[in-house]
N, CA, C and O atoms as a GROMACS GRO file, in nm:
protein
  472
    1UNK      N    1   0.856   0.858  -1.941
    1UNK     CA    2   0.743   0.778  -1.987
    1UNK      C    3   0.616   0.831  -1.924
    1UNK      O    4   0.583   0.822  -1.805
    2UNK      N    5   0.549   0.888  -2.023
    2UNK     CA    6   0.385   0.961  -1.903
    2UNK      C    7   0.310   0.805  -1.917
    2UNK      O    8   0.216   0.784  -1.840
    3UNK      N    9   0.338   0.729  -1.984
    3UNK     CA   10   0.235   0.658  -1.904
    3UNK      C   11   0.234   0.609  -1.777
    3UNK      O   12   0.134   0.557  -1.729
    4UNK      N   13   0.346   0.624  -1.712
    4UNK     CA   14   0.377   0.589  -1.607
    4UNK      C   15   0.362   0.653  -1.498
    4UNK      O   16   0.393   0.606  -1.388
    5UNK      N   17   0.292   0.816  -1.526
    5UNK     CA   18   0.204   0.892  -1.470
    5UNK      C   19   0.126   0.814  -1.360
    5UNK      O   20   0.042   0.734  -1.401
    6UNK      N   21   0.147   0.833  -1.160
    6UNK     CA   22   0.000   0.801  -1.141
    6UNK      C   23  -0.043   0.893  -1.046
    6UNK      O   24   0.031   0.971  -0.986
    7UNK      N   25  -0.182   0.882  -1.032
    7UNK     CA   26  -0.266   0.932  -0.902
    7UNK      C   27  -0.241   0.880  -0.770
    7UNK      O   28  -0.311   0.784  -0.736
    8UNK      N   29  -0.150   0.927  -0.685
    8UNK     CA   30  -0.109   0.808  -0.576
    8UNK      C   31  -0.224   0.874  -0.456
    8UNK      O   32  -0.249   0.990  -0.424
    9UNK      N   33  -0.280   0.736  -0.407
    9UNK     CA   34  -0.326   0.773  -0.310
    9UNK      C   35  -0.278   0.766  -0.173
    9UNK      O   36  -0.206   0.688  -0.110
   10UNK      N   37  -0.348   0.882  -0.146
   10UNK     CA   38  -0.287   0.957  -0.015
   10UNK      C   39  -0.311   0.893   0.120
   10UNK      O   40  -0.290   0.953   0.225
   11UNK      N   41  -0.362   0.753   0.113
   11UNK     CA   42  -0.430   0.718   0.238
   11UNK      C   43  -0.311   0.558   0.251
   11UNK      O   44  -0.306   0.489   0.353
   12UNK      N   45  -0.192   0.521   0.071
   12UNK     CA   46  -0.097   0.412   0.178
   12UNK      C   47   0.046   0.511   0.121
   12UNK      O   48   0.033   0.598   0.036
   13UNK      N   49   0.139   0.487   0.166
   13UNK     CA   50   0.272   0.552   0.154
   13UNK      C   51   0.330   0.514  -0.024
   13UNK      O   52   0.327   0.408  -0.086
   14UNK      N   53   0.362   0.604  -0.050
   14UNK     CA   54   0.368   0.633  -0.189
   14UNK      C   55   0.455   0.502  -0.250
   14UNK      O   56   0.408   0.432  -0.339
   15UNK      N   57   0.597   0.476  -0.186
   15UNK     CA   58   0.681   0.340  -0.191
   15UNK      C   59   0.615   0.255  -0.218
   15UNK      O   60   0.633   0.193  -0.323
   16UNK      N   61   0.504   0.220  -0.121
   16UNK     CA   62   0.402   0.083  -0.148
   16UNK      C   63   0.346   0.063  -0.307
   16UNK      O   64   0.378  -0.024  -0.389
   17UNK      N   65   0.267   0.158  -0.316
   17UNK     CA   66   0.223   0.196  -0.439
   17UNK      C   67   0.321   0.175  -0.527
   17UNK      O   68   0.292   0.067  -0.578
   18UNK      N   69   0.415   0.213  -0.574
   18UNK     CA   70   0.546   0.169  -0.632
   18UNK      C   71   0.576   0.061  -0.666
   18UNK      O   72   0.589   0.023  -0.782
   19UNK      N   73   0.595  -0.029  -0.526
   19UNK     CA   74   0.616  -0.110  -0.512
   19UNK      C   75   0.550  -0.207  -0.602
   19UNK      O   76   0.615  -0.288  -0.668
   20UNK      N   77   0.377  -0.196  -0.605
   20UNK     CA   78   0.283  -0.256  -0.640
   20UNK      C   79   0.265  -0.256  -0.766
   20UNK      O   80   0.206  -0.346  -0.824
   21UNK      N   81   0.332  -0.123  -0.842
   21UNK     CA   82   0.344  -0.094  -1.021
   21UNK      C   83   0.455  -0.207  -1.075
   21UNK      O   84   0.435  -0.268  -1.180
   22UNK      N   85   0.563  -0.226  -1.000
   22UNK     CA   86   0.687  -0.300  -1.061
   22UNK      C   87   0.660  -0.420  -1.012
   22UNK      O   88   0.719  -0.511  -1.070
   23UNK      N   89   0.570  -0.458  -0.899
   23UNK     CA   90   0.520  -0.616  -0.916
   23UNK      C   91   0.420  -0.628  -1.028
   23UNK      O   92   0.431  -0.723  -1.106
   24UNK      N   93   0.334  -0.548  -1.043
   24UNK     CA   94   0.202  -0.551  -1.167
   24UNK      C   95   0.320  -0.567  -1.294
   24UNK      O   96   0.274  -0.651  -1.371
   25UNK      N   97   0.442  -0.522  -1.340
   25UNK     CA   98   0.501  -0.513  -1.430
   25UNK      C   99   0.571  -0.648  -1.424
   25UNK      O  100   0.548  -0.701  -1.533
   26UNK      N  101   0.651  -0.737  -1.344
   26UNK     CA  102   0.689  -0.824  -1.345
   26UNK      C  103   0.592  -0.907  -1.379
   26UNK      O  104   0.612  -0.969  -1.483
   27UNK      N  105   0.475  -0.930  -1.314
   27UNK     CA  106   0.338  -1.022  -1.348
   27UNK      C  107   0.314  -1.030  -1.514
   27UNK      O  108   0.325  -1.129  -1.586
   28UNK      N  109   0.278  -0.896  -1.549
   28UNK     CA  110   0.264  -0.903  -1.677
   28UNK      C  111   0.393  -0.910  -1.810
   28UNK      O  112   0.386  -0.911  -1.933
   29UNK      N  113   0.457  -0.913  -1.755
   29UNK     CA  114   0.612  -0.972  -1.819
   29UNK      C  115   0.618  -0.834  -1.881
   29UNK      O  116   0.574  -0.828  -1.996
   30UNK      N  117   0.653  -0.748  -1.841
   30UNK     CA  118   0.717  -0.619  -1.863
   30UNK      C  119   0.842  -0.644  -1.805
   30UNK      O  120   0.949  -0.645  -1.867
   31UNK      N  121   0.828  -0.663  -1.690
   31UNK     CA  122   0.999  -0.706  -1.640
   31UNK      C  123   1.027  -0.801  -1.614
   31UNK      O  124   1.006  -0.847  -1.502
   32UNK      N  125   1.105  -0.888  -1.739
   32UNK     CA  126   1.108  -1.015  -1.736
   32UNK      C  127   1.200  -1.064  -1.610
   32UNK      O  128   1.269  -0.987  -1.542
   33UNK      N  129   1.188  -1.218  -1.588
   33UNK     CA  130   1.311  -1.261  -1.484
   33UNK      C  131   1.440  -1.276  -1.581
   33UNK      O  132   1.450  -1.322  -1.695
   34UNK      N  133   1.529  -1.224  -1.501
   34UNK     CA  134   1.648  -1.217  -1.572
   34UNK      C  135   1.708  -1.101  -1.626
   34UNK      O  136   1.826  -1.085  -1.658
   35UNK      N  137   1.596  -1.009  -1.637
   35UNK     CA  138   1.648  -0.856  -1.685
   35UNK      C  139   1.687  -0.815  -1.620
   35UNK      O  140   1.724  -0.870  -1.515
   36UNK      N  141   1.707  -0.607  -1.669
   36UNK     CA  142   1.755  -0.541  -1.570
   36UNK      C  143   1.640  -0.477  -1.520
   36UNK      O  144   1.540  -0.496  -1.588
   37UNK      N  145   1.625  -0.397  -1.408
   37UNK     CA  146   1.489  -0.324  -1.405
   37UNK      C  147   1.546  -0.189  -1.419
   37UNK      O  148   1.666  -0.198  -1.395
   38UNK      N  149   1.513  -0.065  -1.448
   38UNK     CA  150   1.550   0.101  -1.432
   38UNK      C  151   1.608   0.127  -1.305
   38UNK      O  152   1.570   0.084  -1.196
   39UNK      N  153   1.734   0.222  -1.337
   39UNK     CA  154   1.760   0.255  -1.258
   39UNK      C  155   1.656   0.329  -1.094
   39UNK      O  156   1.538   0.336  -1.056
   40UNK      N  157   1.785   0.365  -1.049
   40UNK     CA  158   1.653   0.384  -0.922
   40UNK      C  159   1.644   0.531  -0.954
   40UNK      O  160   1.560   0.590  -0.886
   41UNK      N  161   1.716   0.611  -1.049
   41UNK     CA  162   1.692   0.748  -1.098
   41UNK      C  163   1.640   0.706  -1.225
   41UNK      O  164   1.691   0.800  -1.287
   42UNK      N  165   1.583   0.644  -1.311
   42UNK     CA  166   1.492   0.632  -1.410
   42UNK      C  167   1.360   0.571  -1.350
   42UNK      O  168   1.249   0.618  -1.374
   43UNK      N  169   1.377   0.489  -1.291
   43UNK     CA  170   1.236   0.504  -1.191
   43UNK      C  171   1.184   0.600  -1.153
   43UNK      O  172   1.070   0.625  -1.192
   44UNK      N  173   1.250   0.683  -1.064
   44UNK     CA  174   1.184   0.777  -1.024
   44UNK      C  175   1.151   0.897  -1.098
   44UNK      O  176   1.062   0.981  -1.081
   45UNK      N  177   1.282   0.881  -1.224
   45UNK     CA  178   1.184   0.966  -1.327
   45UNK      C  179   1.064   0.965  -1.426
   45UNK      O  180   1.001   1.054  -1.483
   46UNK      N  181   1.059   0.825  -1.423
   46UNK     CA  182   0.928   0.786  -1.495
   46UNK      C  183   0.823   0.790  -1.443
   46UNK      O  184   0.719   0.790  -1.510
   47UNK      N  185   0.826   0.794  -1.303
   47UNK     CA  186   0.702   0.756  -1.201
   47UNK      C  187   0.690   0.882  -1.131
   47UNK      O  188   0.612   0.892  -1.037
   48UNK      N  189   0.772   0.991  -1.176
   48UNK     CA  190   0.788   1.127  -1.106
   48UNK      C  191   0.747   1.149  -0.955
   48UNK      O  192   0.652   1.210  -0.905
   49UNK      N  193   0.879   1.058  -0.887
   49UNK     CA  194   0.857   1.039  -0.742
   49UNK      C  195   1.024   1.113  -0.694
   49UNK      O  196   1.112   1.147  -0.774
   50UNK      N  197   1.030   1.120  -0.558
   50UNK     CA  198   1.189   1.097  -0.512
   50UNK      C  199   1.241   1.035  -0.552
   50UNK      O  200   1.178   0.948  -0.612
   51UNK      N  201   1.403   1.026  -0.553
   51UNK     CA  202   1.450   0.886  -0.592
   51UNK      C  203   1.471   0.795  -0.453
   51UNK      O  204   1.475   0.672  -0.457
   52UNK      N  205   1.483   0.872  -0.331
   52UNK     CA  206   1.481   0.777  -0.217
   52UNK      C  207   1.309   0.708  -0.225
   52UNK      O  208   1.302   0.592  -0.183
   53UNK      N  209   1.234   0.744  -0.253
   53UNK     CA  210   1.124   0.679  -0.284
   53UNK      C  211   1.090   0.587  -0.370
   53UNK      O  212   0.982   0.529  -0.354
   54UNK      N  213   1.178   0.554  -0.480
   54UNK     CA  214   1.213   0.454  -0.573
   54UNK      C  215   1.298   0.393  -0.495
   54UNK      O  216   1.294   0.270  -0.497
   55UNK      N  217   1.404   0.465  -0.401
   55UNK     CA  218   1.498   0.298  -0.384
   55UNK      C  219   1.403   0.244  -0.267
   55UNK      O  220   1.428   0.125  -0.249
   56UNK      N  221   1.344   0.272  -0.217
   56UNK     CA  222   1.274   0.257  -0.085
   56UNK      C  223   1.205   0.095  -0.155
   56UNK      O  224   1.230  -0.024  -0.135
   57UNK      N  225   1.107   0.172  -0.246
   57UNK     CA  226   1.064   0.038  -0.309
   57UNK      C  227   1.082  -0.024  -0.351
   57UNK      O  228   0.994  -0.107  -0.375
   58UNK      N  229   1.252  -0.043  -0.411
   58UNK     CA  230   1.300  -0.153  -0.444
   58UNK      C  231   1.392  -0.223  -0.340
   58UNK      O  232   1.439  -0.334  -0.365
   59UNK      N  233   1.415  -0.159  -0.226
   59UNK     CA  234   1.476  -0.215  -0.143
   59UNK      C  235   1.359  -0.308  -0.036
   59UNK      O  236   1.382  -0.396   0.048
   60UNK      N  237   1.256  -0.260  -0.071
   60UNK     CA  238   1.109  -0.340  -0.005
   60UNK      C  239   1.094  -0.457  -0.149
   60UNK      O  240   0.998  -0.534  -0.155
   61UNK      N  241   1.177  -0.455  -0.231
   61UNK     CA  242   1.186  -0.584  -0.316
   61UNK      C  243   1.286  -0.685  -0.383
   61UNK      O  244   1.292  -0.749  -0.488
   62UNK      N  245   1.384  -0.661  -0.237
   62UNK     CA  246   1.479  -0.714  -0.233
   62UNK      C  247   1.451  -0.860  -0.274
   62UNK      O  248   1.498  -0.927  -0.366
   63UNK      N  249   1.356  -0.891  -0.174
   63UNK     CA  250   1.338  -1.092  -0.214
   63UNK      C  251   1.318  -1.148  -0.316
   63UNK      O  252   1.323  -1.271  -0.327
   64UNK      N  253   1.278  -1.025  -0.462
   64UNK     CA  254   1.232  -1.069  -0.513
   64UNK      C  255   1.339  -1.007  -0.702
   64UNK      O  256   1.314  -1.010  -0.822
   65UNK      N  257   1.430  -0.970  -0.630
   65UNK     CA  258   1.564  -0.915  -0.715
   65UNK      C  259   1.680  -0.956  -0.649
   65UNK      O  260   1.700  -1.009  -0.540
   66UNK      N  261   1.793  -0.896  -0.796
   66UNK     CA  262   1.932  -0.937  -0.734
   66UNK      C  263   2.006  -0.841  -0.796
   66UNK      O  264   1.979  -0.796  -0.907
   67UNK      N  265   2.141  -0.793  -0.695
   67UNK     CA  266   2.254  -0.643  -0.772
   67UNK      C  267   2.333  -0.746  -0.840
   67UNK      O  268   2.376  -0.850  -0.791
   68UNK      N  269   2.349  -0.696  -0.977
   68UNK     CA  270   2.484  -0.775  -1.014
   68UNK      C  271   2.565  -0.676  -1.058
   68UNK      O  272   2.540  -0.575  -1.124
   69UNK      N  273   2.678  -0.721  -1.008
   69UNK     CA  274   2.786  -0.571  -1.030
   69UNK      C  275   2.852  -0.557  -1.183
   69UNK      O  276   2.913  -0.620  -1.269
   70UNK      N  277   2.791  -0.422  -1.154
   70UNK     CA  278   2.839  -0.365  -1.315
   70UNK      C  279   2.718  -0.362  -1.460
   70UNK      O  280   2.712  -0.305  -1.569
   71UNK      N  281   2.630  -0.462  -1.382
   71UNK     CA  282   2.494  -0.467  -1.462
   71UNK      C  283   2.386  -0.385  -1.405
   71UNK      O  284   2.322  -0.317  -1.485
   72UNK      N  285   2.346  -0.377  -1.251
   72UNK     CA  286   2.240  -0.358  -1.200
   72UNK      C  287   2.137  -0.428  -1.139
   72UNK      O  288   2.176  -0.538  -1.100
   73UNK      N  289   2.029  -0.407  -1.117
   73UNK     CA  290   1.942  -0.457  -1.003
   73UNK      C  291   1.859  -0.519  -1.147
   73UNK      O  292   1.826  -0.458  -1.249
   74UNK      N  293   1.833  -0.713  -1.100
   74UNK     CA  294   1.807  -0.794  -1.206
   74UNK      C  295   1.693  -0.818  -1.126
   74UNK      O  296   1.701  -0.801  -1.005
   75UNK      N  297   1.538  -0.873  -1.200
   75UNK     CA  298   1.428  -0.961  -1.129
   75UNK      C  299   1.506  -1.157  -1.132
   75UNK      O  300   1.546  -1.227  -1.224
   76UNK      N  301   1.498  -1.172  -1.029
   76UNK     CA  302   1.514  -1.282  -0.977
   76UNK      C  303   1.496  -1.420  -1.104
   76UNK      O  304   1.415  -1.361  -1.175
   77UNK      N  305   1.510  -1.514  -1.153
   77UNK     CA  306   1.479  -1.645  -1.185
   77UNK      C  307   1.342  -1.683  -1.081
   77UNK      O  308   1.341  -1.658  -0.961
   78UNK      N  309   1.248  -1.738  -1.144
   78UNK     CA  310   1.105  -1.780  -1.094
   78UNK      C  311   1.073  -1.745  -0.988
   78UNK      O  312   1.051  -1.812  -0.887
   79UNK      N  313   1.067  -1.582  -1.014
   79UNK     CA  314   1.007  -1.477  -0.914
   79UNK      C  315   0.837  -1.462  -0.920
   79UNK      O  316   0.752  -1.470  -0.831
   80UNK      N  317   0.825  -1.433  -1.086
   80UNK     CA  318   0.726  -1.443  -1.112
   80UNK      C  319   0.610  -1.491  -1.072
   80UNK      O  320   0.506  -1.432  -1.042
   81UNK      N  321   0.658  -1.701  -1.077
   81UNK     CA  322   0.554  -1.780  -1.045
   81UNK      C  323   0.531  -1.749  -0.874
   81UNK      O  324   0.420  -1.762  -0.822
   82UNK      N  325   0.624  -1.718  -0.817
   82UNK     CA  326   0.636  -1.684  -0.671
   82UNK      C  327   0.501  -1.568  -0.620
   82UNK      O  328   0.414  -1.570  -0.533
   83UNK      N  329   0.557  -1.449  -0.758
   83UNK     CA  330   0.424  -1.344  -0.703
   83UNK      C  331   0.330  -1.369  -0.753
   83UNK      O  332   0.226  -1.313  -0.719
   84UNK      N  333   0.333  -1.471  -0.859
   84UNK     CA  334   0.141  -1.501  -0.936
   84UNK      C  335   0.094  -1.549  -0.776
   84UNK      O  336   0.022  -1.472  -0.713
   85UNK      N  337   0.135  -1.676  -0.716
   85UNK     CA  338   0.124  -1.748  -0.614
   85UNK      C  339   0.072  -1.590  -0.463
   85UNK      O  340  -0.037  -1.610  -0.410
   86UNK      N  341   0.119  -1.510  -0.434
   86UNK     CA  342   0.086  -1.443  -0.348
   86UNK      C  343   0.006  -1.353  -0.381
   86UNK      O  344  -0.072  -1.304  -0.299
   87UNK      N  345   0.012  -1.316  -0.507
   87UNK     CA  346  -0.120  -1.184  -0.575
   87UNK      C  347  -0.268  -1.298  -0.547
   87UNK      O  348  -0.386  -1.274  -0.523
   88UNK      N  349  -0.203  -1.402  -0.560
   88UNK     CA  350  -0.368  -1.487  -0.626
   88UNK      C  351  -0.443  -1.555  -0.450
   88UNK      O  352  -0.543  -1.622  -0.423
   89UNK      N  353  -0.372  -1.515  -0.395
   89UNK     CA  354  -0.403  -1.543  -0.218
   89UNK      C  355  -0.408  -1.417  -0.135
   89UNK      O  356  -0.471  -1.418  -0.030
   90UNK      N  357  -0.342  -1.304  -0.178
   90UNK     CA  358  -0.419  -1.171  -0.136
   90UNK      C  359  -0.558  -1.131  -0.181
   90UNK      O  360  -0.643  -1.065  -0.121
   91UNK      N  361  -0.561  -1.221  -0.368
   91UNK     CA  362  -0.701  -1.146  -0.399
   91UNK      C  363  -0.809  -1.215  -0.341
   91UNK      O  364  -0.917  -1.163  -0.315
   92UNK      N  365  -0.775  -1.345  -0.319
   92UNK     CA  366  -0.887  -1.454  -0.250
   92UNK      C  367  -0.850  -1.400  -0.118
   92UNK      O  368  -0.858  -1.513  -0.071
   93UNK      N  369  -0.820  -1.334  -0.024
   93UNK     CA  370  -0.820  -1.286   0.096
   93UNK      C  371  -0.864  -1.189   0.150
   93UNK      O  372  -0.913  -1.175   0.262
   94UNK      N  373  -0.830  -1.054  -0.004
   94UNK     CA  374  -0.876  -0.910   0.017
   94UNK      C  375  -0.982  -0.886  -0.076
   94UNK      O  376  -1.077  -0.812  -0.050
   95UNK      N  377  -0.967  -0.947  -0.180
   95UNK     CA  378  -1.099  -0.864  -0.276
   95UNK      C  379  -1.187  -0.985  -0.330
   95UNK      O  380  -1.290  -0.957  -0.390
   96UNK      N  381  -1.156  -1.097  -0.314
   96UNK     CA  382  -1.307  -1.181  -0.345
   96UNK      C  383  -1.405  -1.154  -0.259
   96UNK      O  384  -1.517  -1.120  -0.298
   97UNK      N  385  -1.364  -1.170  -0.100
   97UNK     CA  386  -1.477  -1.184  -0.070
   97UNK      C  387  -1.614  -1.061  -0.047
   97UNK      O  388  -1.724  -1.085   0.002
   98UNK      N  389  -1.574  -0.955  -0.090
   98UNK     CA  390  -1.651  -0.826  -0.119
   98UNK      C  391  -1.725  -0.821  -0.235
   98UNK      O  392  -1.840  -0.778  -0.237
   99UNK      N  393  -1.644  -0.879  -0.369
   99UNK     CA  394  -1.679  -0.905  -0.458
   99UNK      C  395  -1.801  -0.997  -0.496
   99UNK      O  396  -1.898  -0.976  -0.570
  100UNK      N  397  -1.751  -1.151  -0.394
  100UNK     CA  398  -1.873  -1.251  -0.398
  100UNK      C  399  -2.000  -1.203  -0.358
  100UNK      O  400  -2.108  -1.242  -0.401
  101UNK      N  401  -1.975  -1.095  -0.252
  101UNK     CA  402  -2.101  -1.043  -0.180
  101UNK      C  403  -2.216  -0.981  -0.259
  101UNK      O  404  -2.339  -0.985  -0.264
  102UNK      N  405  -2.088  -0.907  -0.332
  102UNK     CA  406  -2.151  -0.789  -0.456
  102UNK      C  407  -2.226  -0.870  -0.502
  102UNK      O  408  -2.344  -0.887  -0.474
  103UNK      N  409  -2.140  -0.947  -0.603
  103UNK     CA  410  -2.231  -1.118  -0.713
  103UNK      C  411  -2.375  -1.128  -0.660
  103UNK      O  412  -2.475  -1.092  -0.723
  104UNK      N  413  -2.375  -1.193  -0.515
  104UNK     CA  414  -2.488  -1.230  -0.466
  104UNK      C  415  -2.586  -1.114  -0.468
  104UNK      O  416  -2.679  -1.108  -0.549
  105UNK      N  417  -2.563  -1.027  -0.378
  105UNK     CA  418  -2.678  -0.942  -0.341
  105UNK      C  419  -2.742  -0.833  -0.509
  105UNK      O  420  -2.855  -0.786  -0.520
  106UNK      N  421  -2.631  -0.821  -0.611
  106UNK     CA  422  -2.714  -0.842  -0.719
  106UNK      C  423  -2.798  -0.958  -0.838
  106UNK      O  424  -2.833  -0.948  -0.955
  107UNK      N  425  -2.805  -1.072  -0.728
  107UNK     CA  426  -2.830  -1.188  -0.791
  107UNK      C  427  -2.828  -1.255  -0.960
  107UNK      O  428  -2.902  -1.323  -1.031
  108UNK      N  429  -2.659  -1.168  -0.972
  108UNK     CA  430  -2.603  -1.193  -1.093
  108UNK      C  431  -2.585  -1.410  -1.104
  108UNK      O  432  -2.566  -1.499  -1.021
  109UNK      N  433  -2.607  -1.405  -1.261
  109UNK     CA  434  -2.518  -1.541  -1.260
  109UNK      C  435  -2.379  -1.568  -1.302
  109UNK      O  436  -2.329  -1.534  -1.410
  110UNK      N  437  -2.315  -1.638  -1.196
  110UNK     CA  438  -2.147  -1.658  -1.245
  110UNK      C  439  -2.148  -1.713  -1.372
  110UNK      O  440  -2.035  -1.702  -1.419
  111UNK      N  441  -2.234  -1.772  -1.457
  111UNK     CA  442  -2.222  -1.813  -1.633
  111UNK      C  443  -2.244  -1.720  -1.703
  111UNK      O  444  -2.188  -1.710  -1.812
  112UNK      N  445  -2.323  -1.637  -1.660
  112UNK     CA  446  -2.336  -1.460  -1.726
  112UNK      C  447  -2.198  -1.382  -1.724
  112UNK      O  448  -2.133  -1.334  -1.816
  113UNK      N  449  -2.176  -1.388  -1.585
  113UNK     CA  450  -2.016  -1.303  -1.551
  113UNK      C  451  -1.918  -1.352  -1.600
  113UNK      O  452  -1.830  -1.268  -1.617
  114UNK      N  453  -1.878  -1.506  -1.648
  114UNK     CA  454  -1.819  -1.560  -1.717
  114UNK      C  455  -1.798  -1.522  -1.890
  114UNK      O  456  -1.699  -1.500  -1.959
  115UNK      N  457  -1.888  -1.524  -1.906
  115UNK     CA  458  -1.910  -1.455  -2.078
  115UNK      C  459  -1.929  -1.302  -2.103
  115UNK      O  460  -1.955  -1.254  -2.214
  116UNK      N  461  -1.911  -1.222  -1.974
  116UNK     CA  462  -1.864  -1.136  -2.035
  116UNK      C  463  -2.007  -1.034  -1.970
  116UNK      O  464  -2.032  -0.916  -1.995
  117UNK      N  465  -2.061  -1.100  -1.908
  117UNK     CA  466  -2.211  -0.995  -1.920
  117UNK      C  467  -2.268  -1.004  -2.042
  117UNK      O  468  -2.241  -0.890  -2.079
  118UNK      N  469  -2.312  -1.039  -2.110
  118UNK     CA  470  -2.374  -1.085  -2.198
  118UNK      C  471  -2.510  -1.110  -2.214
  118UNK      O  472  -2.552  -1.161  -2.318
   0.00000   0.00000   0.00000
């Protein structure tokens, strides 16, 4: 799959990054709860990484999967609402408040930014 092509940056460990594609994919219901997810050698061939670098990152997402034998590595039952819940308290932790700053010091209005820039 080239879309699955990325630019990894070189400054957090490649796993993480990984990691962070197949949570972005669970979020957006690419990988539903209850499915299977790719193997850990179709992972890594789609994402053209190691494959110890694919299991790495799915073994850093253990809490949030399950092996079922003879099927494979499944996303969890209401995993999802679990990572909406922690994406949405990292972004209010790590990237609002840079963002709000931005807002202000270009003395944008949040009813402008709301519609779109407009």
């Amino acid at each position: 799959m080239a879309e699955n092509v990325q630019n990894w940056h070189q400054d957090r460990p490649i796993y993480r990054q990984l990691m962070e594609q197949i949570v972005a994919r669970i979020l957006d219901n690419t990988y539903r709860e209850g499915e299977m997810l790719p193997s850990v050698r179709q992972l890594a061939s789609d994402y053209l990484v190691n494959p110890l670098t694919a299991a790495r990152a799915y073994r850093e997402l253990e809490d949030y999967t399950e092996t079922r034998r003879g099927i494979g590595l499944v996303v969890k039952e209401g995993v999802r609402e679990l990572l909406l819940k922690h994406e949405q308290r990292r972004f209010l932790r790590e990237e609002w408040p840079p963002l709000r700053e931005r807002i202000k010091a270009l003395d944008l209005d949040v009813a402008d930014l709301l519609k779109g820039g407009r």
